[in-house]
BATOR-485904 format. One record per atom (N, C-alpha, C, O): atom name; x, y, z; residue in three letters. Coordinates in steps of 0.02 Angstrom, whole numbers, plus 32768, in hexadecimal, padded with zeros to 4 digits. Example, Ala and Ser with C-alpha at 12.3 -4.5 7.8 and 13.67 -1.06 7.14 Angstrom:
REM residues 2
   name     px     py     pz   resn
      N   8294   7EE4   8186    Ala
     CA   8267   7F1F   8186    Ala
      C   8294   7F5B   8186    Ala
      O   82C8   7F5A   81A7    Ala
      N   8282   7F90   8162    Ser
     CA   82AC   7FCB   8165    Ser
      C   8285   8002   818A    Ser
      O   829E   8039   8192    Ser
//
This chain:
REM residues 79
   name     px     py     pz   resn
      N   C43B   4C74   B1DE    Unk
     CA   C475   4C49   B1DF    Unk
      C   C49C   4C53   B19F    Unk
      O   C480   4C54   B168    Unk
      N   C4DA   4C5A   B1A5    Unk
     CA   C503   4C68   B164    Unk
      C   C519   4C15   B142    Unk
      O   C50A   4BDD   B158    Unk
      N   C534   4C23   B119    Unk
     CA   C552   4BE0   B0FC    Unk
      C   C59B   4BCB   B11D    Unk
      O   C5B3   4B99   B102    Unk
      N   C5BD   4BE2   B149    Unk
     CA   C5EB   4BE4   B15D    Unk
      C   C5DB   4BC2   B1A0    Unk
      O   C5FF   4B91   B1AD    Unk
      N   C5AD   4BD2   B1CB    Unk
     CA   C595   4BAB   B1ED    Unk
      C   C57D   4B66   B1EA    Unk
      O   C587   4B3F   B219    Unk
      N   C55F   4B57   B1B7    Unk
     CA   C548   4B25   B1AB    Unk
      C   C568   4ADB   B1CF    Unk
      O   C5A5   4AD4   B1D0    Unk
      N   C547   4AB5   B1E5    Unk
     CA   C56C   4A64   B208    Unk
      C   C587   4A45   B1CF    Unk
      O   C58E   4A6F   B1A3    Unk
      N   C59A   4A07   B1BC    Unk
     CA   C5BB   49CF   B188    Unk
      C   C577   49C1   B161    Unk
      O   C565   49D1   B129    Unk
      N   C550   4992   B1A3    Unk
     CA   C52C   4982   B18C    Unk
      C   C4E2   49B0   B172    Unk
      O   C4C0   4991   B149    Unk
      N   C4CE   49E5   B182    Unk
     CA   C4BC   4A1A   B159    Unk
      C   C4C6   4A31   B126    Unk
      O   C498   4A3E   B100    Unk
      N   C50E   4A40   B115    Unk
     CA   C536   4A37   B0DD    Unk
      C   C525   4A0F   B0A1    Unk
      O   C527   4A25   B067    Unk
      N   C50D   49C1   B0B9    Unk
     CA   C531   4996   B091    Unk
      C   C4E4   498B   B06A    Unk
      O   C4DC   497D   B02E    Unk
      N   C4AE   4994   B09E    Unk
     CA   C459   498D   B093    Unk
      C   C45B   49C8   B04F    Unk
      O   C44F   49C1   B013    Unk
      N   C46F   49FE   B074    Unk
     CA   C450   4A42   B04A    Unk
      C   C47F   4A40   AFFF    Unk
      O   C474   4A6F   AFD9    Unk
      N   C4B3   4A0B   AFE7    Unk
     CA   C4D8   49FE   AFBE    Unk
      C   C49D   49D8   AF94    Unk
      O   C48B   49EC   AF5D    Unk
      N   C479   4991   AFBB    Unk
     CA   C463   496E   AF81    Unk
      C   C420   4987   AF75    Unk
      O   C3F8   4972   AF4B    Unk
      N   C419   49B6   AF9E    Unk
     CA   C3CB   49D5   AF8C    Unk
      C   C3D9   4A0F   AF45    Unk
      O   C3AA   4A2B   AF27    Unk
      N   C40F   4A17   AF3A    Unk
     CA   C42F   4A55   AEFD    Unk
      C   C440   4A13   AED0    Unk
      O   C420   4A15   AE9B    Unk
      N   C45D   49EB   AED3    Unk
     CA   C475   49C5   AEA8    Unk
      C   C42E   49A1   AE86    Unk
      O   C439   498E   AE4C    Unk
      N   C3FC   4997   AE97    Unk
     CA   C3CA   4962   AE94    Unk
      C   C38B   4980   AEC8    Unk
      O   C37D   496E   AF01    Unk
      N   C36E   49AF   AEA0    Unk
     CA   C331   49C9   AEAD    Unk
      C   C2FC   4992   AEB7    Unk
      O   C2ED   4981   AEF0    Unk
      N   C2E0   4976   AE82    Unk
     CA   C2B7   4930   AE7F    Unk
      C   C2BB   4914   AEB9    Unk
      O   C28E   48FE   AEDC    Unk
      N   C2F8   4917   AEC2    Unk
     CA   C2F9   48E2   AEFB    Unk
      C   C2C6   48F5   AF3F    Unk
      O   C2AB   48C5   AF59    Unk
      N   C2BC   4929   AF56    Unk
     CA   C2A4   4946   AF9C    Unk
      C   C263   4962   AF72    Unk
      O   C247   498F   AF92    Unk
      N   C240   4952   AF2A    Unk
     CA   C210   496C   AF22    Unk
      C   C1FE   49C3   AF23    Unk
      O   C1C5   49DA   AF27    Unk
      N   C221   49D9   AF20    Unk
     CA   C212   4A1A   AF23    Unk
      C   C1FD   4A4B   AEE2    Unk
      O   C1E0   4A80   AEEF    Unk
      N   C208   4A3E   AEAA    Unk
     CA   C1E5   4A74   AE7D    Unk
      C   C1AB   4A28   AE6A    Unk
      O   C178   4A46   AE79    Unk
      N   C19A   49FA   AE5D    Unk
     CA   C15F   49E1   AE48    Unk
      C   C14A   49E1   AE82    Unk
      O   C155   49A5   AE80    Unk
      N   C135   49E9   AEB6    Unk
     CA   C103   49ED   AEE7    Unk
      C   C0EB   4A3B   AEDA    Unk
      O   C0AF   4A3D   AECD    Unk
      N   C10D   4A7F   AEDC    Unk
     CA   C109   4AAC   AEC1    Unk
      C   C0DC   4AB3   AE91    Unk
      O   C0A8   4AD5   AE94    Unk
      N   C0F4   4A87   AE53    Unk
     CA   C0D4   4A8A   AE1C    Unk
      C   C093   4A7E   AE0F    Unk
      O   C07B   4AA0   ADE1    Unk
      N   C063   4A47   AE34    Unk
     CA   C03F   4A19   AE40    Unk
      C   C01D   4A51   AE64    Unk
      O   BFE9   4A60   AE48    Unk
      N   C02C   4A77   AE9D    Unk
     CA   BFFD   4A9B   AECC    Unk
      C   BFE5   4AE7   AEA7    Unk
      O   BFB8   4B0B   AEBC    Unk
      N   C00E   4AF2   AE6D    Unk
     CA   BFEB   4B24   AE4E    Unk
      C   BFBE   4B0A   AE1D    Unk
      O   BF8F   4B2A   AE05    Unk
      N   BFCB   4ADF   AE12    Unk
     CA   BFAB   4ABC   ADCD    Unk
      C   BF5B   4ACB   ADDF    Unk
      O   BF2F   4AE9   ADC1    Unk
      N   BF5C   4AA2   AE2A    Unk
     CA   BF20   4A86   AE4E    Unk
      C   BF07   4ABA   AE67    Unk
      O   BECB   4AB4   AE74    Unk
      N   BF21   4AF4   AE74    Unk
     CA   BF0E   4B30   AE84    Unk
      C   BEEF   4B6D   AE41    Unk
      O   BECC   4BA0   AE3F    Unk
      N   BF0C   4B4E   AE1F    Unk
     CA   BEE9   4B67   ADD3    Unk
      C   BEB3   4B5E   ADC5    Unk
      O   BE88   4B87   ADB6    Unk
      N   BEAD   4B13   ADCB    Unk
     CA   BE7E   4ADB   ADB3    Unk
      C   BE33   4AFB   ADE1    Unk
      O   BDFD   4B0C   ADCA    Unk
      N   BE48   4AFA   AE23    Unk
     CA   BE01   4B0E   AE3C    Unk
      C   BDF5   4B32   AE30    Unk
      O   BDBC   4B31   AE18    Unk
      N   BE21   4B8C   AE32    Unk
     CA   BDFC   4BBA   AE20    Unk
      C   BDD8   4BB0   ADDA    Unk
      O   BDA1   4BCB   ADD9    Unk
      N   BDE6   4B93   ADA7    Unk
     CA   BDCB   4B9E   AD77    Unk
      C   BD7A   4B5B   AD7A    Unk
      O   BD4C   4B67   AD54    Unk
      N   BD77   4B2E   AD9D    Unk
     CA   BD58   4B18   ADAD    Unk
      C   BD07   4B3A   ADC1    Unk
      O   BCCE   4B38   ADA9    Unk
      N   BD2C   4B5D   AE00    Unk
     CA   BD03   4B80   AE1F    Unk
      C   BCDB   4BD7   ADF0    Unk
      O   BCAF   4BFC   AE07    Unk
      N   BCFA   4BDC   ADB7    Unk
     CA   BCF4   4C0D   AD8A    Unk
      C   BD14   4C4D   ADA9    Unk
      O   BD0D   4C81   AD88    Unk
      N   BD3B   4C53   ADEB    Unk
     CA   BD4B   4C82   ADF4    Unk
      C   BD80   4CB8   ADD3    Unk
      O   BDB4   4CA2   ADBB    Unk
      N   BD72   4D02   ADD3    Unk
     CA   BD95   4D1D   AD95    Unk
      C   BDDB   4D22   AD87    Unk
      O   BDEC   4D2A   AD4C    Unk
      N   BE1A   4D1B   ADCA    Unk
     CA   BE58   4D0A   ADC9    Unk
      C   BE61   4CA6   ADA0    Unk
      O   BE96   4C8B   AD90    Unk
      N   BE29   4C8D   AD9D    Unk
     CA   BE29   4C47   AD79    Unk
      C   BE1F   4C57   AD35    Unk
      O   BE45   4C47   AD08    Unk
      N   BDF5   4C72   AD31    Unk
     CA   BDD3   4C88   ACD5    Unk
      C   BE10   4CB7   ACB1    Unk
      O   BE18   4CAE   AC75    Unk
      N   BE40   4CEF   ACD7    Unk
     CA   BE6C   4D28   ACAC    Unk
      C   BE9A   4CD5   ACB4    Unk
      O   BEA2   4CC4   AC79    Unk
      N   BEAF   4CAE   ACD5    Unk
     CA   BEE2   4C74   ACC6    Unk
      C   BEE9   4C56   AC83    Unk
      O   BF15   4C52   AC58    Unk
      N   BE92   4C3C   AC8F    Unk
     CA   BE80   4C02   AC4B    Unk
      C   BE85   4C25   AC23    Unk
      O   BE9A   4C07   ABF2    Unk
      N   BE76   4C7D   AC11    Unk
     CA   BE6F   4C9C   ABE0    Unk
      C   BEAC   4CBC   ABBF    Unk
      O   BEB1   4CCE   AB84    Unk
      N   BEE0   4CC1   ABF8    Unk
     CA   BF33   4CBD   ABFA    Unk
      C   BF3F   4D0C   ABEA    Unk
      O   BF6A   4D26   ABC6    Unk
      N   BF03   4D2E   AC18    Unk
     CA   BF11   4D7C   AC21    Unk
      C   BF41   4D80   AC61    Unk
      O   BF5F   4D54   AC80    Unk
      N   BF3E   4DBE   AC69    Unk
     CA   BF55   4DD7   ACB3    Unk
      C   BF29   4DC8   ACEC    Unk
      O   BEEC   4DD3   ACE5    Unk
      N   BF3C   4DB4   AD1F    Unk
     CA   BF24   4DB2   AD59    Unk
      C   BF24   4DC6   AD99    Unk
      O   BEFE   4DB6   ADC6    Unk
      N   BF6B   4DFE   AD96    Unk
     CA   BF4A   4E2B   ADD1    Unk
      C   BF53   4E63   ADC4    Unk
      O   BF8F   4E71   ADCD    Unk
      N   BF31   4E97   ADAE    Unk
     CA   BEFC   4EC7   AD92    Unk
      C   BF1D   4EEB   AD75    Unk
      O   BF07   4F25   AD75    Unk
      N   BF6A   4EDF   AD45    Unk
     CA   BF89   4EFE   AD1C    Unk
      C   BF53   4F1A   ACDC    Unk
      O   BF1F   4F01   ACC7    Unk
      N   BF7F   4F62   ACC5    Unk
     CA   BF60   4F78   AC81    Unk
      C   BF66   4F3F   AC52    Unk
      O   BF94   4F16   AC54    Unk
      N   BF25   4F3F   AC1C    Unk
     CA   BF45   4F06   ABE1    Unk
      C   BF55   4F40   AB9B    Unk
      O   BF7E   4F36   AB6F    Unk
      N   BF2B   4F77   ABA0    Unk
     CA   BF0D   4F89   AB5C    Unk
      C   BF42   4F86   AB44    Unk
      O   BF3D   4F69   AB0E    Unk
      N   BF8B   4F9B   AB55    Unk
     CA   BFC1   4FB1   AB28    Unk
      C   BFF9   4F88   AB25    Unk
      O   C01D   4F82   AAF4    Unk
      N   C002   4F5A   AB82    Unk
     CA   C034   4F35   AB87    Unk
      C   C02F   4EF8   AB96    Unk
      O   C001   4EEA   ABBD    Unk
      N   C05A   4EC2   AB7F    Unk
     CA   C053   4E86   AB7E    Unk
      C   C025   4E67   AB2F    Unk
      O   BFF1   4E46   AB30    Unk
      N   C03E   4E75   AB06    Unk
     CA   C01D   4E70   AAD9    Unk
      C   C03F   4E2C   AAB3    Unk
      O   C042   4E2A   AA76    Unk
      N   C05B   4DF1   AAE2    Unk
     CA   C087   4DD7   AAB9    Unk
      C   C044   4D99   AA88    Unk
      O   C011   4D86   AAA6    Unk
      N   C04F   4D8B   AA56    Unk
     CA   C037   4D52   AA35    Unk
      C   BFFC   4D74   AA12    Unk
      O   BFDA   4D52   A9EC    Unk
      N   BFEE   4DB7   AA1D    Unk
     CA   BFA9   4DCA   A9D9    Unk
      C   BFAF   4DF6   A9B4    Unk
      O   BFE6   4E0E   A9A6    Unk
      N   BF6F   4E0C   A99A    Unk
     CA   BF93   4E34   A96E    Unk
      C   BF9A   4E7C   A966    Unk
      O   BF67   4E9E   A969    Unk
      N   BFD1   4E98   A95C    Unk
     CA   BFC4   4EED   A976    Unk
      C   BFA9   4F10   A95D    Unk
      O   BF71   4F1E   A972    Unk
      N   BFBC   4F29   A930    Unk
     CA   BFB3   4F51   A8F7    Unk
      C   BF95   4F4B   A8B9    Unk
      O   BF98   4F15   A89C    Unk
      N   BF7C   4F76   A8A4    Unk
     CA   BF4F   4F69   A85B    Unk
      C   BF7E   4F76   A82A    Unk
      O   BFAD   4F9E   A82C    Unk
      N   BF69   4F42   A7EA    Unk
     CA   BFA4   4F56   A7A3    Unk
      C   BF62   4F72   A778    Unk
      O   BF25   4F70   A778    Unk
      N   BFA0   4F90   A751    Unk
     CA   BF97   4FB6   A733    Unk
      C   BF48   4FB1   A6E2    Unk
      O   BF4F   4F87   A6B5    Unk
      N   BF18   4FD8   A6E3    Unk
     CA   BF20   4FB9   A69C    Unk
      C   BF35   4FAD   A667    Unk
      O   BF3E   4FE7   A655    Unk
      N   BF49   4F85   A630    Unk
     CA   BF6D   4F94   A5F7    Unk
      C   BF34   4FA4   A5B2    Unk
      O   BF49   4FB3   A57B    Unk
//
């Protein structure tokens, strides 16, 4: 269905659902179902739960070289 099609009252719904997300619940219900979906795997010790808590990669990307944000890279120098 294009937007051109659309009825008034279709229109006018799909307006306050853009204007006022909250309102129809849609990203905190979202939010809440990954949370809880986190929560068990790591619960359950399974290993897509543990690379989460451990805040690696989780689906079976290289690490050795990329994604290196927040440690530390490189060695200094001695003086």
């Amino acid at each position: 269905m294009r937007a051109g099609e659309l009825k008034a009252d279709e229109m006018e719904r799909l307006m306050t659902v853009v204007a006022n997300p909250l309102y129809c619940f849609v990203s905190n219900n979202l939010d809440m179902k990954l949370r809880d979906d986190f929560e068990r795997l790591k619960k359950i010790r399974n290993h897509r739960g543990l690379r989460h808590y451990w805040g690696l990669r989780v689906r079976g990307q290289h690490t050795k070289t990329t994604g290196r944000r927040g440690k530390t890279v490189g060695v200094s120098k001695k003086r």
